[in-house]
C-alpha atoms as a printed R data frame, in Angstrom:
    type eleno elety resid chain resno       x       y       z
1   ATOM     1    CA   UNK     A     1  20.532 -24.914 -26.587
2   ATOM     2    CA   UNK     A     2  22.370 -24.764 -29.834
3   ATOM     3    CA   UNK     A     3  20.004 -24.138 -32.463
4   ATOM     4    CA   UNK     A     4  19.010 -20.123 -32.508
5   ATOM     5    CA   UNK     A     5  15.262 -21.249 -33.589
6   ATOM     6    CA   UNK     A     6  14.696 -23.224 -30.656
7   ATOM     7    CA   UNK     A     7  13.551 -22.321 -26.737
8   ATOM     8    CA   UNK     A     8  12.303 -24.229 -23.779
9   ATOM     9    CA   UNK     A     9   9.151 -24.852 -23.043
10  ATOM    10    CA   UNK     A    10   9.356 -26.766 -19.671
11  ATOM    11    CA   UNK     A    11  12.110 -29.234 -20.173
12  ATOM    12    CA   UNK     A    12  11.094 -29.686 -23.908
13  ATOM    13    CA   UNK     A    13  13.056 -28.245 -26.865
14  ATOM    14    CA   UNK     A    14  10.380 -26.102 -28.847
15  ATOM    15    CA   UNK     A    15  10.162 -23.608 -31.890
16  ATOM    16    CA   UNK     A    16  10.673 -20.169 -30.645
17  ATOM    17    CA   UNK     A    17   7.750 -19.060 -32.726
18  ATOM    18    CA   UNK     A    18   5.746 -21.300 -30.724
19  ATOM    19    CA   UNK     A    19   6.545 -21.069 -27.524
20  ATOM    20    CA   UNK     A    20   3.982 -17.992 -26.966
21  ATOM    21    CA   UNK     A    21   0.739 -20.218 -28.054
22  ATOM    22    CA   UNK     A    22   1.767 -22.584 -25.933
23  ATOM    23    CA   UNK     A    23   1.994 -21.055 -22.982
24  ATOM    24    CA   UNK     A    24  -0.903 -19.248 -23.725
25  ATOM    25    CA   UNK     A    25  -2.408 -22.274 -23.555
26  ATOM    26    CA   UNK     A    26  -1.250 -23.287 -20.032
27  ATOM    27    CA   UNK     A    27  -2.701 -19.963 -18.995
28  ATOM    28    CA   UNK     A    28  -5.963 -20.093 -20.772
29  ATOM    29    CA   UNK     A    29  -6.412 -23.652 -18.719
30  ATOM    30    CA   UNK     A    30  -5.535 -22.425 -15.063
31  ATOM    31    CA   UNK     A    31  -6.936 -18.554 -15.120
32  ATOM    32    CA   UNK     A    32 -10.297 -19.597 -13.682
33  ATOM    33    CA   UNK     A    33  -8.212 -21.281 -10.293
34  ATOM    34    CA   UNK     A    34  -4.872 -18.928 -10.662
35  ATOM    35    CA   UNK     A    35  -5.307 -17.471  -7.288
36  ATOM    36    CA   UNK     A    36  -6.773 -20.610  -5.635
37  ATOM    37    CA   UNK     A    37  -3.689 -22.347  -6.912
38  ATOM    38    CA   UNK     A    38  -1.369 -19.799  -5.600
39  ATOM    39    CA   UNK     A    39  -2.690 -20.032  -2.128
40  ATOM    40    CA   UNK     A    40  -2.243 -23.883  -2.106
41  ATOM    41    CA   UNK     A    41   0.734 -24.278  -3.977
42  ATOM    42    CA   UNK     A    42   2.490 -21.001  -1.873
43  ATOM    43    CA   UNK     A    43   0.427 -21.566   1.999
44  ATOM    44    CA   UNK     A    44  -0.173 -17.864   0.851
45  ATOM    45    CA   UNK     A    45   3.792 -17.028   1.492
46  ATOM    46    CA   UNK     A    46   3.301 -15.605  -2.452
47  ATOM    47    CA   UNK     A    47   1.183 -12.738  -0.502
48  ATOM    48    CA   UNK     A    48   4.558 -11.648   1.102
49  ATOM    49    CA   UNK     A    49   7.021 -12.192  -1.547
50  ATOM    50    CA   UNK     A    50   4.750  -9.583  -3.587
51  ATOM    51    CA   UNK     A    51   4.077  -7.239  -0.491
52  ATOM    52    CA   UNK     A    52   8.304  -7.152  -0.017
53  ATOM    53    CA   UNK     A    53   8.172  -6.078  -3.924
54  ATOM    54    CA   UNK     A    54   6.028  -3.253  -3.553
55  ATOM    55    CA   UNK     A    55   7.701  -1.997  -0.700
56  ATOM    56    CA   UNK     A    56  11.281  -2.158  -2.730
57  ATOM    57    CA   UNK     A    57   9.193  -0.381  -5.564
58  ATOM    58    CA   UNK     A    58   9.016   3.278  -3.998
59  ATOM    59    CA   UNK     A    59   6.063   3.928  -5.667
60  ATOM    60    CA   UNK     A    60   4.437   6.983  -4.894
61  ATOM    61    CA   UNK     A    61   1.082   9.138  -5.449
62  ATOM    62    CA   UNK     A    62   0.530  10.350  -8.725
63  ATOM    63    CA   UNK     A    63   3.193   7.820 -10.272
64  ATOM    64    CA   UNK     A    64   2.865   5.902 -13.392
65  ATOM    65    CA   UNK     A    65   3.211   1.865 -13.159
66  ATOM    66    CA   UNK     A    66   3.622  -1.054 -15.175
67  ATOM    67    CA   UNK     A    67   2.678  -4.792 -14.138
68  ATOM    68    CA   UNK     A    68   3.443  -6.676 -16.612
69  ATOM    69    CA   UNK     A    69   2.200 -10.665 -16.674
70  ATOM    70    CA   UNK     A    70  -0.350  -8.715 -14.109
71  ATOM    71    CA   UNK     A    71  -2.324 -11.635 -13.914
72  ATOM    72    CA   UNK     A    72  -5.061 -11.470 -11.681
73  ATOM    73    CA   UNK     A    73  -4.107  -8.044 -10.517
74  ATOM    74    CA   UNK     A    74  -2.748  -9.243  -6.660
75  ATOM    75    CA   UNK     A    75   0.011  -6.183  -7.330
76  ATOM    76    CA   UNK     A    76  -2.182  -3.737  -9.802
77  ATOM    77    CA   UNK     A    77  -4.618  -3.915  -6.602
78  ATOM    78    CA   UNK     A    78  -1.633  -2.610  -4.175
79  ATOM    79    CA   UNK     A    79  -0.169  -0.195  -6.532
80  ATOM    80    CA   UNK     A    80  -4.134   1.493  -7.735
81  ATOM    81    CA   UNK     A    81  -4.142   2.513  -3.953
82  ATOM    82    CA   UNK     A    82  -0.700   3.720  -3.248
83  ATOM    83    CA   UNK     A    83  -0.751   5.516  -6.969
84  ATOM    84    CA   UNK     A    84  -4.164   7.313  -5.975
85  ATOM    85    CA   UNK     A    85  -6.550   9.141  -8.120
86  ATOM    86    CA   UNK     A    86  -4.021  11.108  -9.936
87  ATOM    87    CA   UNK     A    87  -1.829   8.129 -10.381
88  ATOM    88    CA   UNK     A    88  -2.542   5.297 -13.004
89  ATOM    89    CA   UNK     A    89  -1.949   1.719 -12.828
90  ATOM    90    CA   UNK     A    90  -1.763  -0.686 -16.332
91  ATOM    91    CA   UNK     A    91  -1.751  -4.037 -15.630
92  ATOM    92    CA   UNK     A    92  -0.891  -5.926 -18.785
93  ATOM    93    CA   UNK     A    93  -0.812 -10.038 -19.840
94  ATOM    94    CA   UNK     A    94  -0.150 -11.144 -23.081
95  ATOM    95    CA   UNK     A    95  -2.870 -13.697 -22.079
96  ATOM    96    CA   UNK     A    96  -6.866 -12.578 -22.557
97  ATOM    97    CA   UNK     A    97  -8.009 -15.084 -20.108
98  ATOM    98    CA   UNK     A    98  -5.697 -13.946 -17.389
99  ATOM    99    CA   UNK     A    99  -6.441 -10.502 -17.836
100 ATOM   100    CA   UNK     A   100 -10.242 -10.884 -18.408
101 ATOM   101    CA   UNK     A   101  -9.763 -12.410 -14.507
102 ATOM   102    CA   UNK     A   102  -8.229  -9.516 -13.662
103 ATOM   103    CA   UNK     A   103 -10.372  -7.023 -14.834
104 ATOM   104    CA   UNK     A   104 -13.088  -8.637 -12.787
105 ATOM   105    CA   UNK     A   105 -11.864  -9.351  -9.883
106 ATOM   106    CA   UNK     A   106 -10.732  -5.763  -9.379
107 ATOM   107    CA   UNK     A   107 -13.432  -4.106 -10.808
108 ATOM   108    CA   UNK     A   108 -15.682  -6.674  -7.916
109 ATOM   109    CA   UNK     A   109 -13.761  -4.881  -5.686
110 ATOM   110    CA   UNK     A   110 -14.345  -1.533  -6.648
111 ATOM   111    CA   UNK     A   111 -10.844  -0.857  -7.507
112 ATOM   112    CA   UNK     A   112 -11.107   0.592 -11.173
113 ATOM   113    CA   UNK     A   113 -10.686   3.936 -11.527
114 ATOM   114    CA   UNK     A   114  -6.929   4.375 -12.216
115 ATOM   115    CA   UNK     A   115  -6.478   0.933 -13.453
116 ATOM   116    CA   UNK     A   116  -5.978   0.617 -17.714
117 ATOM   117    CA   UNK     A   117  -6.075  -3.086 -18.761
118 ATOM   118    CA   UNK     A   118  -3.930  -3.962 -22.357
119 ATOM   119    CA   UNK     A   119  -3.202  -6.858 -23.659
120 ATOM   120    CA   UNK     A   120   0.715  -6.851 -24.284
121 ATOM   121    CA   UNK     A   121   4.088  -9.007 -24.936
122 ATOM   122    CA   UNK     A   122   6.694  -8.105 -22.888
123 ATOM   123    CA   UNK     A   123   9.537  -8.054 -25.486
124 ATOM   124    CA   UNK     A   124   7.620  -5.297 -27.561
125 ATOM   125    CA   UNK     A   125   5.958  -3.020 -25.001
126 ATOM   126    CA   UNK     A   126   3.342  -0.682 -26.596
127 ATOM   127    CA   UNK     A   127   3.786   2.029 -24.136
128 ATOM   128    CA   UNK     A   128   5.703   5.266 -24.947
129 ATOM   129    CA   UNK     A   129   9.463   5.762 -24.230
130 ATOM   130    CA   UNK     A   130  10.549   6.943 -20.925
131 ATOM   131    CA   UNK     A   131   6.571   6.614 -19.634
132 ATOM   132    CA   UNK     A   132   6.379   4.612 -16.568
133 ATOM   133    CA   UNK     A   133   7.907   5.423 -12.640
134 ATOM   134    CA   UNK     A   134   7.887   1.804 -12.303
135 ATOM   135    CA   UNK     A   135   7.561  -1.763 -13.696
136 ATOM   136    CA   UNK     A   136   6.947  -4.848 -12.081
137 ATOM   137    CA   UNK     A   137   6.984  -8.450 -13.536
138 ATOM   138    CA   UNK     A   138   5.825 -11.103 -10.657
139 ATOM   139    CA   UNK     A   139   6.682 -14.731 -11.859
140 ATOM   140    CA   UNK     A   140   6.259 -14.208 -15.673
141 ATOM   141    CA   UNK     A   141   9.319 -13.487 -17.111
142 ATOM   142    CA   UNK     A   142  10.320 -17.019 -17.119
143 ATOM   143    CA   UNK     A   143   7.432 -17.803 -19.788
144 ATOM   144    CA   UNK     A   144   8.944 -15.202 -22.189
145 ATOM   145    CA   UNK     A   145  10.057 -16.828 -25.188
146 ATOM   146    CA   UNK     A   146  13.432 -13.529 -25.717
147 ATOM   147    CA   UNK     A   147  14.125 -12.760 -22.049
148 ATOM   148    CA   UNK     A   148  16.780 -10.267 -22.961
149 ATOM   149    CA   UNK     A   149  14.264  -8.186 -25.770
150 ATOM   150    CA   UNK     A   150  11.601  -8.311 -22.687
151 ATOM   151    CA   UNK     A   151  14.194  -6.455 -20.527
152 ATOM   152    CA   UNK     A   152  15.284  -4.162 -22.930
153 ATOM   153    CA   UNK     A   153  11.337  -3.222 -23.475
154 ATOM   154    CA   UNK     A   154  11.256  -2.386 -19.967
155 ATOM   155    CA   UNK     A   155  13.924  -0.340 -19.937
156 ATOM   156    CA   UNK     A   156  12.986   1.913 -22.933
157 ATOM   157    CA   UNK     A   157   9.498   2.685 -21.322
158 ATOM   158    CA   UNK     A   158  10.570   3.402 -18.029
159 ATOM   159    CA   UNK     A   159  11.468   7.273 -17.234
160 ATOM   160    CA   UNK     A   160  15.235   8.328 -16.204
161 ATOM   161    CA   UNK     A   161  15.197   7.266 -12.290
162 ATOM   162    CA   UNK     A   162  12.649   4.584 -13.102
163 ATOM   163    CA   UNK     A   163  12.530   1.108 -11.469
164 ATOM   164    CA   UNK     A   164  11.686  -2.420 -12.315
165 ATOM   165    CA   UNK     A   165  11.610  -5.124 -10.495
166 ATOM   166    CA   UNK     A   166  11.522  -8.766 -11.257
167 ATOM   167    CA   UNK     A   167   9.953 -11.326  -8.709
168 ATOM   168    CA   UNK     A   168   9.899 -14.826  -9.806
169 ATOM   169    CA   UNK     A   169  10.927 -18.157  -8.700
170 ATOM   170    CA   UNK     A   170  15.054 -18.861  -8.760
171 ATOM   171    CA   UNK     A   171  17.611 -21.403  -7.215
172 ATOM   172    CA   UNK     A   172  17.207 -22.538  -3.394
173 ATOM   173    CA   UNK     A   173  20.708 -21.700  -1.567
174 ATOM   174    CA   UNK     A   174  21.052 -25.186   0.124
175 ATOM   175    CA   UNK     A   175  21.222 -28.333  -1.436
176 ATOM   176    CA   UNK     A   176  18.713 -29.881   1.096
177 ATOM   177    CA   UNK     A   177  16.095 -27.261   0.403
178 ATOM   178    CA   UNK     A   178  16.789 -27.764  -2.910
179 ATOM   179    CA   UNK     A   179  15.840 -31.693  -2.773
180 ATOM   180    CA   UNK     A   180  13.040 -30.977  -0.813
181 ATOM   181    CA   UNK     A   181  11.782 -28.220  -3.280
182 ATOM   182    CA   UNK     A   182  11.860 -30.557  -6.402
183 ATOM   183    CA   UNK     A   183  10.276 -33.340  -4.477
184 ATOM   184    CA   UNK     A   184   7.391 -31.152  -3.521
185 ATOM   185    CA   UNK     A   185   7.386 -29.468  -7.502
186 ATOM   186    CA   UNK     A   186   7.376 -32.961  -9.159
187 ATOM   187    CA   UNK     A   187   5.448 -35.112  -6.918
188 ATOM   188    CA   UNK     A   188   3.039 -32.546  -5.160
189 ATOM   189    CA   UNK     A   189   2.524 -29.389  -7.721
190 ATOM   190    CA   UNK     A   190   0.808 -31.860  -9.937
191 ATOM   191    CA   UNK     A   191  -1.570 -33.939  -8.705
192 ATOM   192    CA   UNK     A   192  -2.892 -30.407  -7.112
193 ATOM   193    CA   UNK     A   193  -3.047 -29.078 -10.245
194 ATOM   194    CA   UNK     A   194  -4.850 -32.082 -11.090
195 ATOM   195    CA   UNK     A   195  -7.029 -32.071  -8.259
196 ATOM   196    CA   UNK     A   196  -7.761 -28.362  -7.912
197 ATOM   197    CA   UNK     A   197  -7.999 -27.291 -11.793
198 ATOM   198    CA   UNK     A   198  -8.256 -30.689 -13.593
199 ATOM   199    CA   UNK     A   199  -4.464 -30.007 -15.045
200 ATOM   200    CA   UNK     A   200  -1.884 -31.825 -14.225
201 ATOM   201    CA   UNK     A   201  -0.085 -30.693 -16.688
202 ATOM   202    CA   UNK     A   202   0.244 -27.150 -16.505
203 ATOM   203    CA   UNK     A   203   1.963 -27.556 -13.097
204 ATOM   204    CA   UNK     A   204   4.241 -29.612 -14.649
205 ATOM   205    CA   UNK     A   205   5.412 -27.200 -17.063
206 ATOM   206    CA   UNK     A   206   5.214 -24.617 -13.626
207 ATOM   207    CA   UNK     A   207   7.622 -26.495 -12.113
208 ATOM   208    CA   UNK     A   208  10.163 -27.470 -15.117
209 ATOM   209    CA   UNK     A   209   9.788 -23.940 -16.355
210 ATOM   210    CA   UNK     A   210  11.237 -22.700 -12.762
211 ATOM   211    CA   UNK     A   211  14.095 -25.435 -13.571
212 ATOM   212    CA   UNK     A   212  14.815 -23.950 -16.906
213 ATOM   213    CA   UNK     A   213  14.556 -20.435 -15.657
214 ATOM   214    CA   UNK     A   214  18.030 -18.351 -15.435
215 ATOM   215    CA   UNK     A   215  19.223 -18.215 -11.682
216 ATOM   216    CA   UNK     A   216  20.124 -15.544  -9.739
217 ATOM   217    CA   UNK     A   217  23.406 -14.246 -10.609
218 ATOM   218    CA   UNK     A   218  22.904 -14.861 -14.468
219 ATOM   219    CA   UNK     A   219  19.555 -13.141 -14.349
220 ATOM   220    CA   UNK     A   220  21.554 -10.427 -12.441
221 ATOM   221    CA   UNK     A   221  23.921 -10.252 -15.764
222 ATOM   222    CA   UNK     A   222  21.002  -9.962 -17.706
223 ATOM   223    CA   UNK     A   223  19.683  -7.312 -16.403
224 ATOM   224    CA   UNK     A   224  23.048  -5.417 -16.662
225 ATOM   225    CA   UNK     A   225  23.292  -6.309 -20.145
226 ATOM   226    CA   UNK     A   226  20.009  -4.874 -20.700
227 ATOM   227    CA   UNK     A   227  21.491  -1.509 -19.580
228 ATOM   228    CA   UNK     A   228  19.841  -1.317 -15.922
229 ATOM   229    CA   UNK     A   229  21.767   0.407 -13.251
230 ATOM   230    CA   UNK     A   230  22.308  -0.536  -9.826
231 ATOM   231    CA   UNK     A   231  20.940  -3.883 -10.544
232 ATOM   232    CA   UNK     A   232  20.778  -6.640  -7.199
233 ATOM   233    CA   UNK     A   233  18.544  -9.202  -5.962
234 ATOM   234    CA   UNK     A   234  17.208 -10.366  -2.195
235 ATOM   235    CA   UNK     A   235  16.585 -13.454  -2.326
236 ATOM   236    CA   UNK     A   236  13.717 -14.992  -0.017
237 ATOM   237    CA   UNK     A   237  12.112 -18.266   1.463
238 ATOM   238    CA   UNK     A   238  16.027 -19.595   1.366
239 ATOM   239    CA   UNK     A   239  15.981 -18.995  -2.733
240 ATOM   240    CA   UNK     A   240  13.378 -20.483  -3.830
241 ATOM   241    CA   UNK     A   241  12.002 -17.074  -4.811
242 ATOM   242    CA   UNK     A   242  14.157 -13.694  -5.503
243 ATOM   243    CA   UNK     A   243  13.495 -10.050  -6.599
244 ATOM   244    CA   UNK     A   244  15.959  -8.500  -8.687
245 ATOM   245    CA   UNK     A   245  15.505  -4.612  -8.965
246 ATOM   246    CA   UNK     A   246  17.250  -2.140 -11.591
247 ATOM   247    CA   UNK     A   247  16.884   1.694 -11.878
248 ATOM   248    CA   UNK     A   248  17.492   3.579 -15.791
249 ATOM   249    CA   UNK     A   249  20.026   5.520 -15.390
C-alpha cells in the first residue's frame, strides 16, 4: 500500500484515521455473541491456543499483567487467579462494548478483585514505563490501524525481563490446509455470523483481516524492530494460529 494515509480494513483500502471507528464498529455489533462465536467458529480449539499462551507467559503471584484487546476477559480470568490477591490484572479494549462484556462476565463469576478495567489503544498505552511483568494481546493486533507504534507501546510499559506475547491468527504451513482454511473463512465464517449474530459482515472482515494480517516471519521482524529480545513464535493447529513471544531486554 503506497499511499502513507491509507490502511486495510479487510481487503478494502481505507483512511488510516478511520480505520479505528470502523472496527469499533465491527466490535460494537458482535460483543453480545463474541464468545458464542468463538466456540462455533474455533470447536472451542481457541480455549487451548490461549491456555498454551498463558503457560509460555510465566506469570507468577504477585505479578503485574497486561491484556490488551482483553475482550471478554477468557485470559484476564486465567491470569486474576495465577496473579492472586497481591497481583493485579488490567484487561484493556479500545472498544466499550467489548469491555463492558468483560467486566460482567467476570465480575458474574466472582472474579473481580485484582482485575482494573481501562479503556485503551494499543499504540499509546496509558500505563507507566517499565510497569507490567507481562502483556498479552490474543487476536487483536491485527485490527490495529500502526502495528509497529502498538509494539513499541508494549515494550515501553513492560519492566526489564518483561514478556509479551502475541496470539493471533497467521499463515497455515501447507497449501492444502491453506485451501481448506479459506474455503471454510469465506463460505462458512459468514453465514454463521449471519446466523448466530445477524452479521454477516463482520466475519467477513474476520476473515479478510486474518488475510491482510502480517505472517509469521514478518511479524517476527516486527517485533525485533520494535526492540524485543529473544523474539520466536510456535505456531499451532498447522499455522493457522501462532504465538510470538519477546522479553525487554
Amino acid at each position: 500500500m503506497s499511499d502513507d494515509n491509507q490502511t486495510h480494513f479487510g481487503y478494502n483500502s481505507v483512511d488510516r484515521s478511520q480505520k479505528a471507528s470502523m472496527v469499533a464498529g465491527v466490535f460494537h455489533s458482535v460483543a453480545a455473541r463474541y464468545d458464542l462465536m468463538n466456540d462455533l467458529m474455533s470447536a472451542g480449539i481457541h480455549r487451548v491456543w490461549k491456555r498454551f499462551t498463558i503457560e509460555l507467559s510465566g506469570v507468577r503471584r504477585g505479578q503485574r499483567v497486561l491484556d490488551i484487546a482483553g475482550g471478554t476477559g477468557d485470559l484476564a480470568a486465567k491470569f486474576s487467579k495465577l496473579v492472586g490477591p497481591q497481583g493485579k490484572v488490567v484487561l484493556a479494549d479500545i472498544n466499550s462494548s467489548m469491555l463492558e462484556v468483560g467486566r460482567e462476565k467476570l465480575t458474574d463469576k466472582g472474579i473481580a478483585a485484582n482485575i482494573e478495567y481501562v479503556q485503551a489503544n494499543a499504540e499509546c498505552l496509558p500505563f507507566p514505563d517499565n510497569y507490567f511483568d507481562c502483556i498479552t494481546i490474543a487476536f487483536g493486533l491485527r485490527n490495529v490501524t500502526d502495528k509497529e507504534s502498538a509494539l513499541r507501546s508494549m515494550l515501553r510499559v513492560l519492566k526489564p525481563g518483561g514478556r509479551c506475547l502475541v496470539l493471533e491468527f497467521s499463515k497455515p504451513r501447507s497449501e492444502l490446509l491453506g485451501k481448506i482454511y479459506d474455503q471454510y473463512s469465506f463460505s462458512v465464517l459468514p453465514k454463521m455470523g449471519q446466523l448466530v449474530a445477524g452479521d454477516a459482515d463482520s466475519y467477513r472482515y474476520l476473515a479478510e483481516s486474518i488475510r491482510v494480517h502480517p505472517d509469521q516471519e514478518t511479524l517476527l521482524d516486527m517485533m525485533k524492530s520494535a526492540g524485543f529480545a529473544n523474539a520466536s513464535y510456535y505456531n499451532m493447529t498447522g499455522g493457522i494460529v501462532a504465538v510470538h513471544r519477546g522479553v525487554k531486554a
